[in-house]
Structure formats: C-alpha cells, structure tokens
C-alpha positions in Angstrom: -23.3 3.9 4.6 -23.2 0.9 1.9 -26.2 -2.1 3.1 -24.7 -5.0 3.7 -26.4 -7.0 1.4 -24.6 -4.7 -1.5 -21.3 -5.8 0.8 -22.4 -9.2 0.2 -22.9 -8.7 -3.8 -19.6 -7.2 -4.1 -17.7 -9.7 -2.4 -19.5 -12.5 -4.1 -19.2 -11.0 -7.7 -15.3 -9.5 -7.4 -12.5 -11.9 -8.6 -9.7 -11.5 -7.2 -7.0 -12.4 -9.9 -9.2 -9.5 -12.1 -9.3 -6.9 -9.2 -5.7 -7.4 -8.7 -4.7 -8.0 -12.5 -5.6 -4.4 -13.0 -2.6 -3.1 -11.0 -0.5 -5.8 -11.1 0.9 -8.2 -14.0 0.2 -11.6 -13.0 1.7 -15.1 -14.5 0.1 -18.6 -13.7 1.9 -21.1 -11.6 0.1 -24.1 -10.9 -3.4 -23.3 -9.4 -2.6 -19.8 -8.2 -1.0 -16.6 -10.3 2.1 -15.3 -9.4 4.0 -11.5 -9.8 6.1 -9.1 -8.5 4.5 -7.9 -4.8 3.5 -4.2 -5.4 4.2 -3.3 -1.9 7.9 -3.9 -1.3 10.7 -3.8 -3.6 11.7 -7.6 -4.0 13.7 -9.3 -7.4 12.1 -13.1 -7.3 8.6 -12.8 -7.2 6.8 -13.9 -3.6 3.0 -12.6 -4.7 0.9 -14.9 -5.2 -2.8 -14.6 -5.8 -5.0 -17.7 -5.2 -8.4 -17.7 -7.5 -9.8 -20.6 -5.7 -9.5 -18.7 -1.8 -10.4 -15.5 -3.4 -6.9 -13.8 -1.1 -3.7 -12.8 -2.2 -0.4 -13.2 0.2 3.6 -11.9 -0.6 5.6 -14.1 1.1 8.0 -11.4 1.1 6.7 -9.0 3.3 3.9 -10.9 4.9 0.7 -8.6 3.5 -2.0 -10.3 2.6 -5.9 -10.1 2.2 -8.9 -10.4 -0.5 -9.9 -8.2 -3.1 -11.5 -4.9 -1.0 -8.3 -5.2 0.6 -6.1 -5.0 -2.2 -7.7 -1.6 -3.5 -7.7 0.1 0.3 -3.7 -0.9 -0.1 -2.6 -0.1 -2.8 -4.9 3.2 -3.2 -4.4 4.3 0.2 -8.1 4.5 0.3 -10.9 3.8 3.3 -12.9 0.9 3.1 -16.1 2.2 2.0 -14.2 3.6 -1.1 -12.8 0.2 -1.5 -15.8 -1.0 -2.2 -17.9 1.7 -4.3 -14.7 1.7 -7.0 -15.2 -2.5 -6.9 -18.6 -2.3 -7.2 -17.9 0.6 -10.2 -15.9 -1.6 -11.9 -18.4 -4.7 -11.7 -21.3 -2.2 -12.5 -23.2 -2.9 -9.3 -25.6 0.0 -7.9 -24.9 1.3 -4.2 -28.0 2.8 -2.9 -26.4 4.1 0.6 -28.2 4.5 3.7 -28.1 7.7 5.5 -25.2 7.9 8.5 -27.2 8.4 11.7 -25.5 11.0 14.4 -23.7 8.3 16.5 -22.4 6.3 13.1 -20.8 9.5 12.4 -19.6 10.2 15.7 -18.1 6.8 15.7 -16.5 6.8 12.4 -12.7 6.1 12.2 -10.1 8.8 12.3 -9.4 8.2 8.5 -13.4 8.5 7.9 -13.3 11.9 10.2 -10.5 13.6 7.8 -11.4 12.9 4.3 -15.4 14.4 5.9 -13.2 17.7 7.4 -11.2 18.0 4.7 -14.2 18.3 2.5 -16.2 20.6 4.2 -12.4 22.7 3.8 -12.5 22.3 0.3 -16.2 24.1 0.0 -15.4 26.2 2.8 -12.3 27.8 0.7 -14.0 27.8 -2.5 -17.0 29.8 -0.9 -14.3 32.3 0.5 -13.2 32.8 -2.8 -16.3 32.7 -4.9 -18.7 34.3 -2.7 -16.7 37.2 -0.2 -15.7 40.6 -1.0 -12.1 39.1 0.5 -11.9 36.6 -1.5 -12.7 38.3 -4.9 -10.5 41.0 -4.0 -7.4 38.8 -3.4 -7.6 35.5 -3.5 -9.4 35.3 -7.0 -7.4 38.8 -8.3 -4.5 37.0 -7.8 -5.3 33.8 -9.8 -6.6 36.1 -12.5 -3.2 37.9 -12.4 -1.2 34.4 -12.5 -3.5 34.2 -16.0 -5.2 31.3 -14.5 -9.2 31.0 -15.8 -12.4 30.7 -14.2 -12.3 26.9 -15.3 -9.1 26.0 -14.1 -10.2 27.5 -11.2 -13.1 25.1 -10.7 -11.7 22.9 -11.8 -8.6 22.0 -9.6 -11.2 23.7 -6.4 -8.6 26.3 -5.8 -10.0 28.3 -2.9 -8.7 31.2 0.1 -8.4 31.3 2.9 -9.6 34.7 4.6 -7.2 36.6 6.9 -9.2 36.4 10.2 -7.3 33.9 12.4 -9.7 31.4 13.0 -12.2 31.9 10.4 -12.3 28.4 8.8 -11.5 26.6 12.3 -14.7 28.8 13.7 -17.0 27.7 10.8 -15.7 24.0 11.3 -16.8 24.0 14.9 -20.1 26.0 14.6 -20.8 23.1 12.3 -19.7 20.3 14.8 -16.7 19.3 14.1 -14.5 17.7 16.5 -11.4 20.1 17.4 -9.7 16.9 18.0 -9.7 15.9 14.3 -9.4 19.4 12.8 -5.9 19.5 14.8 -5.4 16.2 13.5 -6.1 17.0 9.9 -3.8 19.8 9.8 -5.9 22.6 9.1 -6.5 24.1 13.0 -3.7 24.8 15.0 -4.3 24.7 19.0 -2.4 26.7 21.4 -3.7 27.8 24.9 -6.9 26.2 24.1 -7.4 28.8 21.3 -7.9 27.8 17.6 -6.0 29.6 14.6 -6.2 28.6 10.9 -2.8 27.1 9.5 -3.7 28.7 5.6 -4.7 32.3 7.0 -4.7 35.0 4.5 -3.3 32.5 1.6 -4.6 31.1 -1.8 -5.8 27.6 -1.5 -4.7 24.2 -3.5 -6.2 21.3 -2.7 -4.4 17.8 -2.9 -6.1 14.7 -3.9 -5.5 10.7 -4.0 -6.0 9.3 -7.4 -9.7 8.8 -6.8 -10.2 12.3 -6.4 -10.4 12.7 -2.2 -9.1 15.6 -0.8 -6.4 14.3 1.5 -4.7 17.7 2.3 -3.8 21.1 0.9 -1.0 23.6 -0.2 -1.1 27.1 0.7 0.4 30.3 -1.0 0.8 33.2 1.5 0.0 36.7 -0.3 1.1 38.4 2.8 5.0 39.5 1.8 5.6 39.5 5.6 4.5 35.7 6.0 7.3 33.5 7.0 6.9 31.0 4.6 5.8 31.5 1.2 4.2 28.0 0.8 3.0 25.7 3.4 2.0 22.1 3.0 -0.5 20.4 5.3 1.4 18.2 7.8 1.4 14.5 7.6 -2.2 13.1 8.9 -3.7 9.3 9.0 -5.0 10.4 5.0 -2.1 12.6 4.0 1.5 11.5 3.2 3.7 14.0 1.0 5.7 11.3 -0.4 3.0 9.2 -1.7 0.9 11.8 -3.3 1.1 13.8 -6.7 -0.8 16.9 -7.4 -2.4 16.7 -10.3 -2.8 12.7 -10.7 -6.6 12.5 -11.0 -7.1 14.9 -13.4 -4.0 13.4 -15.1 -4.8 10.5 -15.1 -6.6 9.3 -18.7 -4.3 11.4 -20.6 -1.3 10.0 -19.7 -2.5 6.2 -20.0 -4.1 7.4 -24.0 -0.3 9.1 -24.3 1.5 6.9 -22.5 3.6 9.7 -20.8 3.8 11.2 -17.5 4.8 15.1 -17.6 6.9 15.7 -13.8 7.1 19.2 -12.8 8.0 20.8 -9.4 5.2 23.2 -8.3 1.5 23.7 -8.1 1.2 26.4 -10.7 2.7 24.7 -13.2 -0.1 22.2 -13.6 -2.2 24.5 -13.8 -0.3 26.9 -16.7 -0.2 23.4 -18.2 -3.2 22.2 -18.0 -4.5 25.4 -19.5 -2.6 25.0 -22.8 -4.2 21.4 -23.1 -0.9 19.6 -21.3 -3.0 17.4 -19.4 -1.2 14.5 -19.2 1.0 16.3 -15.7 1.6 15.8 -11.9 3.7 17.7 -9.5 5.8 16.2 -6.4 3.9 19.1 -4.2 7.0 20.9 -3.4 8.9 17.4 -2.0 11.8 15.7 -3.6 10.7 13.2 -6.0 9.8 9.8 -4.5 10.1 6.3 -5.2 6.2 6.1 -4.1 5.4 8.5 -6.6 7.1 6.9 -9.4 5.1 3.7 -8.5 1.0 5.6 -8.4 2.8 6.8 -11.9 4.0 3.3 -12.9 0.3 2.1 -12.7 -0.3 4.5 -15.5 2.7 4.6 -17.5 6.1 3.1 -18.4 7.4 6.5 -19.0 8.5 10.1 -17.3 9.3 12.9 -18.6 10.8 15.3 -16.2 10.0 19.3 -17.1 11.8 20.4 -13.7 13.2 23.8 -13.6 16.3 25.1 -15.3 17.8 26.6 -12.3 20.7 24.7 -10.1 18.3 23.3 -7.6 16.6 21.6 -10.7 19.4 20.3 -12.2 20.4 18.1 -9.1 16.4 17.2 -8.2 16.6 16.1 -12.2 20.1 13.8 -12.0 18.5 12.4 -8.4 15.1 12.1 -10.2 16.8 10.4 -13.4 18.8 7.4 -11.3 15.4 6.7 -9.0 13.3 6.6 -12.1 15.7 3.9 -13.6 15.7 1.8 -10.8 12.2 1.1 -10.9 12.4 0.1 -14.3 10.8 2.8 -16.0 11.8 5.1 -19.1 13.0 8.5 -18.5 13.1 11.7 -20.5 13.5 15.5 -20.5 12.5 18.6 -21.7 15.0 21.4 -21.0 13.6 25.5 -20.3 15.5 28.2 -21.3 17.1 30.3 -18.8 15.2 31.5 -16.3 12.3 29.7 -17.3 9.8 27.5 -15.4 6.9 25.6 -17.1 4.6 27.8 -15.4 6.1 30.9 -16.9 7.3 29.7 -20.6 4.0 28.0 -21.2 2.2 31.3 -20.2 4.7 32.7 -23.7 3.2 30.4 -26.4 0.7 29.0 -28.1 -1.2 26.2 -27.3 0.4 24.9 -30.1 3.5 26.3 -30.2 3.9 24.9 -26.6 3.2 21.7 -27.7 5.8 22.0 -30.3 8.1 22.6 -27.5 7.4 19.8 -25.4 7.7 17.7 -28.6 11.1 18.9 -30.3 12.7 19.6 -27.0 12.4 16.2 -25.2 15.5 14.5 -24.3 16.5 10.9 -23.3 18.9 10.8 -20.5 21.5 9.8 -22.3 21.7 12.7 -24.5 20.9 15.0 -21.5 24.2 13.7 -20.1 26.2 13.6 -23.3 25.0 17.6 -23.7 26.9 18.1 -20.2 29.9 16.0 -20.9 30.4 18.3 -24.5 30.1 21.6 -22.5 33.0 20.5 -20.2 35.1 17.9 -21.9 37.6 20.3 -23.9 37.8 22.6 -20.7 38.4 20.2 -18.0 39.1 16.3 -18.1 38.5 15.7 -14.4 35.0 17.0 -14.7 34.7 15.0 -17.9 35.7 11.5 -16.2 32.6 12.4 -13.8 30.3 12.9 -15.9 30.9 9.4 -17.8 31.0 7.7 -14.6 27.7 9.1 -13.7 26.3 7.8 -17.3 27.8 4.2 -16.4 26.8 4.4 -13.4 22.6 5.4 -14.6 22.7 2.7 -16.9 24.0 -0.2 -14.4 20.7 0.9 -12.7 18.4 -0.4 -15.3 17.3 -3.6 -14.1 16.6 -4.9 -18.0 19.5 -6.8 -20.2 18.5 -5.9 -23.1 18.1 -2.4 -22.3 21.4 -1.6 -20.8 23.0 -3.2 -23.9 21.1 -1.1 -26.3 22.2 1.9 -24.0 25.8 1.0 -24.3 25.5 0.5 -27.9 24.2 3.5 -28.4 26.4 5.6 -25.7 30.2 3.9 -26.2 31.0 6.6 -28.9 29.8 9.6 -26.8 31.8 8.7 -24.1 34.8 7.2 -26.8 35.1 4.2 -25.3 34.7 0.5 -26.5 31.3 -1.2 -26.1 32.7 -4.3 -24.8 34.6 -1.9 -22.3 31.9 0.0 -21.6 29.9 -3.3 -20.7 32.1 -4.2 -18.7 32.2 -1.2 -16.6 28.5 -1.4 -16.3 28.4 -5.0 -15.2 31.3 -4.5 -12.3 29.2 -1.0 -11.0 26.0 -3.7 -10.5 28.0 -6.7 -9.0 29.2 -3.1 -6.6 25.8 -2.8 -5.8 24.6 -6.4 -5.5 27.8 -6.8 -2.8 27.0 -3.6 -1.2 22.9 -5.0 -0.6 23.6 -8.1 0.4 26.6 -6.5 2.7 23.2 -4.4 4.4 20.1 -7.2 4.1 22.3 -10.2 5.3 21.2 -11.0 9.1 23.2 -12.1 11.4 23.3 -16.2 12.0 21.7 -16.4 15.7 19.8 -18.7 17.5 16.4 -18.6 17.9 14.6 -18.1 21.3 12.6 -21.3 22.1 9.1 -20.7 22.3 7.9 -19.8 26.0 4.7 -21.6 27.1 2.3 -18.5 26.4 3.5 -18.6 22.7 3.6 -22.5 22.4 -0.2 -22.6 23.1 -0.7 -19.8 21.1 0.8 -22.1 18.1 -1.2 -24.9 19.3 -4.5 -23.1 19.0 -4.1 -21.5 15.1 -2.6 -25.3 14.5 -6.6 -26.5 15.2 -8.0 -23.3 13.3 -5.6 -23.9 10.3 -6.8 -27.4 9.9 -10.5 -26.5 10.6 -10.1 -23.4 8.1 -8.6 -25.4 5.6 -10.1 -29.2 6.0 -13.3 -28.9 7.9 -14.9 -30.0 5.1 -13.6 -32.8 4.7 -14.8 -36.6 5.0 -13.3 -39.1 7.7 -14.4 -43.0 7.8 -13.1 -45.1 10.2 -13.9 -48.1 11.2 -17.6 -47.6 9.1 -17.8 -44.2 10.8 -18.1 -41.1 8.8 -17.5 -38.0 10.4 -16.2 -34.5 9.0 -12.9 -32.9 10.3 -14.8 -30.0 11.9 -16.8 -32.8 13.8 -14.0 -34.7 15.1 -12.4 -31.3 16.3 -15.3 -30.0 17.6 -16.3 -33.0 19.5 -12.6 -33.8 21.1 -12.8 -30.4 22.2 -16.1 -30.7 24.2 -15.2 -33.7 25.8 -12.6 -33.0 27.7 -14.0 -28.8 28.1 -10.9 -27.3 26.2 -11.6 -23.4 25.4 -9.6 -21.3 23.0 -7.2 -18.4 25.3 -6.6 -16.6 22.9 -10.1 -14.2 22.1 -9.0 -13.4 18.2 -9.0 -17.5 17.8 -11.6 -18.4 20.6 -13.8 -15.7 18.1 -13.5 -17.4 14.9 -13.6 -20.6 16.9 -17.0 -19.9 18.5 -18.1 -18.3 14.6 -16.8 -21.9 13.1 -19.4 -23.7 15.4 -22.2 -21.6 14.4 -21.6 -21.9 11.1 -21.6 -25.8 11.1 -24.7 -26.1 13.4 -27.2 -23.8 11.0 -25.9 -24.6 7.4 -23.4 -27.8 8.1 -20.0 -26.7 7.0 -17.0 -24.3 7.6 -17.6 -21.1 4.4 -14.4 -20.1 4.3 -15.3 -16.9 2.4 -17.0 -15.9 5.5 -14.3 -15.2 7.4 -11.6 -13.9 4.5 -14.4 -11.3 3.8 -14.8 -10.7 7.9 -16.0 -6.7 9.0 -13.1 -7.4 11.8 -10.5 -6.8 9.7 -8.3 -8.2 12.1 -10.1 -11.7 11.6 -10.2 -11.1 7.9 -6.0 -10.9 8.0 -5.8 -13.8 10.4 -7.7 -16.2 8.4 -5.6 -15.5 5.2 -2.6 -15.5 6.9 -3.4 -19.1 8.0 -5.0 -20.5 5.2 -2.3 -19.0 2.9 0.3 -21.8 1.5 4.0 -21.0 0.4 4.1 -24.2 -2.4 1.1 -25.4 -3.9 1.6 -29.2 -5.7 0.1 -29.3 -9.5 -2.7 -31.4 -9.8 -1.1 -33.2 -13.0 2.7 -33.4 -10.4 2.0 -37.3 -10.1 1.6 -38.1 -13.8 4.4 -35.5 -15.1 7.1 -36.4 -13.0 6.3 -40.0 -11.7 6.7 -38.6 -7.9 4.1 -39.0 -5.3 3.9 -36.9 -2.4 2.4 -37.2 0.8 -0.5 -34.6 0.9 -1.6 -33.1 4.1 -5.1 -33.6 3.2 -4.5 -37.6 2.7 -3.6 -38.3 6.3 -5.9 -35.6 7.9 -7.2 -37.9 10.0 -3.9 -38.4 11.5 -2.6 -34.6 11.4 -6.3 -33.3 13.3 -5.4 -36.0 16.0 -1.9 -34.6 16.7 -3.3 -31.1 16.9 -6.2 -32.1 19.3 -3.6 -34.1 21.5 -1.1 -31.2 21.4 -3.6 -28.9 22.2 -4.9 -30.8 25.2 -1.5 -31.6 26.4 -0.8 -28.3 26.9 -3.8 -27.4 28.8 -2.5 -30.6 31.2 0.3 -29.2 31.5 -1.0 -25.6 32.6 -3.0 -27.3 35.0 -0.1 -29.4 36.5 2.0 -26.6 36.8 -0.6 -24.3 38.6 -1.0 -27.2 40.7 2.9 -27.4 41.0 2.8 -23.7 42.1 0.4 -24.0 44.7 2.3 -27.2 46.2 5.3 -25.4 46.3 3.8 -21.8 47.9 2.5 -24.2 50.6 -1.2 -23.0 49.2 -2.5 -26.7 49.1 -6.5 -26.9 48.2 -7.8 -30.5 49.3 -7.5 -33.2 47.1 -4.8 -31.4 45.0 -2.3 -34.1 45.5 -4.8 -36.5 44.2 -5.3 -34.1 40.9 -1.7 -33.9 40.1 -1.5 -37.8 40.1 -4.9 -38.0 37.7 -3.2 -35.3 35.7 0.2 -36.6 35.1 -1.5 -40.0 34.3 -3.6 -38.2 31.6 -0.5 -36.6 30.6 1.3 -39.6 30.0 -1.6 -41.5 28.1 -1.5 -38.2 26.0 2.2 -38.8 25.3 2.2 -42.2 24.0 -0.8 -41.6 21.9 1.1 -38.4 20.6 4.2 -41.0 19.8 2.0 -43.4 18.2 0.3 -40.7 16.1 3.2 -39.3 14.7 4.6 -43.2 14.1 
C-alpha cells in the first residue's frame, strides 16, 4: 500500500502536459495544449490538456481527469500502478506499507485478479520446474519445440498438471476467494465443484505493457482435448482485443528499431525471440485489432506483418494491411515460403541468416499487391480489375496528402493507369467514405426533453459548485465591503438554511467549507486529485472549459469580451437566487400537494402566502440581476 504522503509527492511533482506528452503529441493553443484524444477516433482535435488545472478533458468523448488518471486510461492499469510508474518516471522512492488482512479482503475486483493471477503464474512455473509431471511433459515438450531454458524463464511459461482441480485446490488452500478465481478465468464452477480451465496443458502467460499478468493461453498436449488452444475469457483485467503477447519484452527494441514485427501465435515469439528478433508481438490467437495497433502506435510508426503463408493468412494480412492504414501508420511484409510459419522457418536458419531474411524479404504493401496483380493479370482480367481496386481502395485510406500522392506516383505504372486518373479514383473512394460516415454519425434533428424539476435542481446545484470551484478565490468589494466568492456563497446559503440534495455535490460542498474555515481558500487540486474518484471526475468535468480567451486577445484583435470572472459578483447572485428559488418552489408545491389531498397541517395556508411572496421577491431580483 503506497503512504499517502508519497500520494501527495506524486501528485504535487507530476505535470501533466509532461505525463501526458509522453503518449500523446501535444500543440499549444492559448494557455492550454491541444492534440488528437487518444481514446476515441476523432479528425479535429477536442483534447485539450490545461497546465495551469493540472486535468486534461476531450470534448469529444467527455473523458477527462489529472495525470494518475491518464496512465490508469490509457495503460489499462490499477491505480496503485498508476502511480508507482509516475513516481518511476519522476524518480520518487515508494516505501509501501504492508496490506493488513481486511485491506486485502477489501481490495477491488481488478486488485483481486492481477494478486490471483500472479500466484497462477508461480503456481504453473513451479508445476513445471519443480514436479516429476511437469519435467516429464510440460518442459519435454518446450525442449522438443527447441525452446531454451531462458526463453523459458523468461516469457514464465509454466503447466498445468492433469488433476482436475489442482491449481483451483492450491488457490483456495491459500485463501483465495472462489468468487474471483471464477472471475479471473482460471476455475471453472459447476455443482459447487471446482475444475482447472488449463488442465493437462503448457502454460503462456499474457501481460499488459507493464509486465502484469492479465491472463493466460493454454496448449492442450492431450490429442483428445477439444480444443487445441484456449484463451482465458474476458475478466475486469483481461481483454483479448487490447492486448499483444509479447509487448513488454518488445517493447525497447522496437522503439531503438523503429519496427513492430506482427505475428499470429505464441510460439512464434518465442522461435523469434530466440534468434535475437526481439522487436515482436502476437494478436494471441484473435484477429488483429485496431486497439492493438494503437499500444503499438505508442512505440512505433511502423508494422511489419510476418503472418502465415497459408489462406487464412493471406486474408488476416489484406484485413490487417487496410486497419493498419487507417490509423495512419506504415505497413510492411515479409512473405514465408510455403508451408512455412515464423515459428518453424526461423527454427531453419541462422541467427543471421534469419535476419537476412527478415531484411531482404520485407515488402511494402504496394508491391505485396502489385506481386498478386502479376500472378493473375495475363490469366484473368476480372480478377485483375480487383485487385487494382483493392490497391486504390488501401491507399484512399491513408489519412496523409502527401502520402497518398507519393503512393500514386509510385503505383500508376503497376496498375497502367495515369497518375492524375489514378488520383482521381482515390479521391472519389474517400468522398465514398466521408458520405457513407456522415450517412451513419448524423443524428436525427429532435427536440430536446425539457428538464424535469429533479434535473433542473440538479443543474442549479453544480451551477454554485462550478462557480465556487472555479472563482472562490476571488475578491468582491461593494459598497467598501470586501468579501470572497466562497464567502458570499457560503453565507447566502446559511441564511436562508439551503442544503445541497444531491450527496456527490452536498460532499464536495461540505469539503469546500472545511477547506475555507482551516486554511482560508478553495485548493482546487484537492479535489481534482480526490481518493473518490468519482469526485475527482466531477470536479474536472466542471471546472473544464471548451474555449479559453488569450490573455494578449484584447491587444491583438482590438475586441473586448465580457469575462465571466469580471461580473462574478453578478453571476454568484443569479446562481444563489436560482438555487433558492427552486427550493421555494419545492416547498410550495409539497404544500400544494397537501392542500390538494385534503392533508392540511395548521398554518399551511399561511406558509403558502409567505412562500409565494418570497418567491416573487426572488423573481424580480432574478430579473434585475440578469438586467
């Protein structure tokens, strides 16, 4: 467990725009930086990172949040290992206090996986290493595969023994909740009897980029097994489609080669990786994703795809080919002879002779394309046609100018046809596309819903936090009197006894007041970097600002706006009115109710006269305020 006064350091000494600036590329505009959101596909960027808060927002898809959060995001990690890889990259020590028996018990679901599937990854490597079983089959059969004792320990490759429940039996001698080892994929319940998903199969265990065991792939040595390979199901820590095999022990080589090796199946990492190939990942057994072409974009600008030369390979490589162009990235190939795979040719050659390969044999996808339109050109024209559609149709995809003419340039003569033509062709197959987007994202024109009362005071409450949040701070004189905006708030509010209604809002209400009354002002920081994480998103969800004016606006352009913070006085006063309207106006209609029901209290009638008095004082003062 991290202390909380290394919590504390971290979030003081972490930037932002630098946590985020790693991933990210990041242009300034006005105050804040701008870029394209990294967690939805959008064409005008809506990111914006704000120095000055410490947050970043999209605008596009609504996520937002401060540094620790940005990491957990985009790494799909925990928060704990959010903050150890912030506090690795500021060089800050995290001396961790020991989890007592109820933290652990009380630890989130996530928390309870990556801990099981941990213990799984010792427990299968002891099977292996340390039982008769496990030398005798599990470990004979890497040895056979030509796999060393290195590789071996080095990618934790483990067994699992063929008793039914012998992992699932270890996992609850030791405690484990049989909840979470359903959960995690590794136990499977039936009848209130626990069986081991990887019986009697070799062991591959599948990390997140950080090294965390998330979930595992298992090769059945039993012929009569139903399925050769079986993946752990999707969990709260494991999702096939976001993961690549292989990524953190890929990861430094293919930022120092700038290349990303694809391949298809767990053993040919490994066989790679044992030649010195290093810089390779595997889709674990899925279809190639768009996810995983973005954890590779963070490394890389380029693929090269090393799938197999088989049929099936040859359509996961055209699919892979267009999806790796629409995110922008460069694509190439290495073609296998016959019947090869890269697990198998690589076990053929040389360390060097296998680099050779990879090096004389890699295709762009052009030429890949252009090899296929020779084979069938002469022999059949229909074909033919196809296949230069399907080269236009790969390079309309590239999302770069520039790029797509350089392709054409370089591709009219193979398909013998004019550039200009060819251009032309490319153009009209991405207008296609635009049409065909637009045709799907475009809403429907409707009406929207007024607000119902619930929702309108809702609004009314955030209206007082946003202003408190973001002007609290701030100095008021009037009439010789100097007040702050929190004061004026917080003072209207007790007079007339108005409580928040809302508990998220009443909270960081109640936590405002306590800040002002022991150190005199609203620390906004406080509540971005909240433990409630729920606080944390609220806060920079309101504080967060579409269009931020230049400081220099004024003497650039000779136009002068209206800021919000230069009539706050008179924007606090509307909210405080509009709040306390609508508490008037809950209490005259729970009056109303009861007068109608026939459920009269005494003096009720007298009430509802005193109320709509006070509501129609509140009224005019409303109309003059926003006068």
């Amino acid at each position: 467990m991290i202390p909380k006064e290394t919590i504390d350091k971290i979030f003081e000494t972490a930037r932002v725009e630098e946590v985020v600036g790693e991933y990210i590329q990041l242009k300034k505009r006005g105050i804040n930086l701008l870029g394209s959101c990294p967690f939805h596909d959008e064409k005008t960027p809506s990111f914006t990172v704000s120095p000055t808060k410490g947050i970043y927002k999209c605008f596009g898809c609504g996520k937002g949040g401060n540094s620790v959060n940005f990491v957990m995001e985009y790494e799909g990690i925990s928060y704990p290992e959010s903050l150890r890889k912030i506090a690795h990259k500021y060089n800050i020590e995290i001396e961790e206090e020991e989890l007592t028996s109820a933290q652990i018990a009380s630890s989130n679901e996530r928390e309870s996986l990556l801990v099981i599937s941990k213990f799984a990854v010792q427990f299968f490597q002891a099977s292996l290493w340390k039982t008769e079983e496990g030398k005798a089959v599990g470990l004979s059969y890497f040895k056979e595969r030509g796999f060393s004792e290195d590789i071996i320990k080095k990618f934790q490759l483990g067994y699992s023994p063929k008793q039914k429940d012998a992992f699932s039996s270890k996992a609850l001698q030791n405690s484990y909740d049989k909840e979470y080892l359903e959960k995690s994929g590794l136990t499977i319940l039936k009848d209130d009897n626990v069986y081991d998903r990887f019986r009697e199969r070799v062991i591959f265990p599948i990390t997140n980029s950080s090294g965390k065991v998330l979930g595992f792939g298992g090769r059945a040595l039993n012929p009569k097994a139903k399925a050769k390979y079986v993946n752990s199901p999707e969990s709260k820590i494991y999702h096939k489609s976001n993961v690549l095999y292989g990524l953190y022990f890929a990861k430094q080589a293919i930022r120092k080669l700038d290349n990303c090796y694809v391949v298809e199946g767990y053993t040919d990492v490994l066989s790679l990786h044992q030649k010195e190939v290093e810089n390779v990942v595997s889709s674990s057994g899925t279809a190639f994703t768009k996810e995983q072409i973005k954890l590779i974009s963070r490394n890389t600008n380029t693929i090269t795809l090393l799938f197999d030369s088989d049929d099936a390979g040859k359509n996961a490589t055209n699919k892979s080919i267009d999806m790796i162009l629409t995110e922008g990235l460069n694509v190439k190939l290495v073609l296998f002879p016959d019947g090869e795979d890269p697990d198998s040719y690589s076990k053929k050659l040389s360390i060097d002779e296998l680099q050779q390969f990879l090096h004389n044999n890699t295709l762009d996808f052009i030429t890949y394309k252009a090899q296929k339109l020779n084979e069938i050109s002469k022999t059949d024209p229909v074909k033919s046609a196809q296949v230069k559609r399907e080269i236009i149709y790969s390079i309309s995809l590239i999302p770069d100018y520039i790029i797509r003419t350089e392709y054409c340039k370089v591709c009219c003569k193979t398909i013998q046809m004019k550039e200009v033509e060819m251009l032309q062709l490319v153009d009209a197959e991405r207008k296609k596309k635009r049409f065909a987007e637009h045709k799907i994202n475009t809403p429907k024109l409707k009406v929207s819903a007024p607000l119902n009362k619930e929702e309108k005071l809702y609004k009314l409450e955030e209206e007082i936090i946003r202003i408190l949040l973001n002007y609290g701070n701030e100095k008021l004189i009037y009439e010789e009197d100097e007040s702050t905006v929190a004061e004026l708030i917080i003072n209207e509010l007790e007079v007339d006894n108005i409580a928040f209604e809302y508990p998220i809002l009443h909270q960081l209400y109640s936590e405002g007041i306590s800040l002002i009354k022991t150190s005199g002002m609203i620390d906004l920081q406080y509540f971005i970097n909240h433990q409630n994480q729920k606080i944390s998103a609220l806060t920079i969800d309101i504080i967060s600002s579409k269009h931020t004016i230049s400081n220099n606006w004024e003497q650039r352009h000779k136009i002068y706006t209206g800021r919000e913070n230069e009539k706050m006085r008179n924007t606090t006063e509307k909210a405080i009115l509009a709040l306390k309207k609508a508490h008037v106006d809950k209490q005259i209609s729970i009056l109303q109710d009861r007068i109608e029901t026939g459920k009269i209290e005494t003096d009720d009638f007298q009430l509802l006269k005193q109320l709509t008095q006070i509501k129609t004082q509140i009224s005019k003062s409303l109309g003059r305020n926003v006068g």
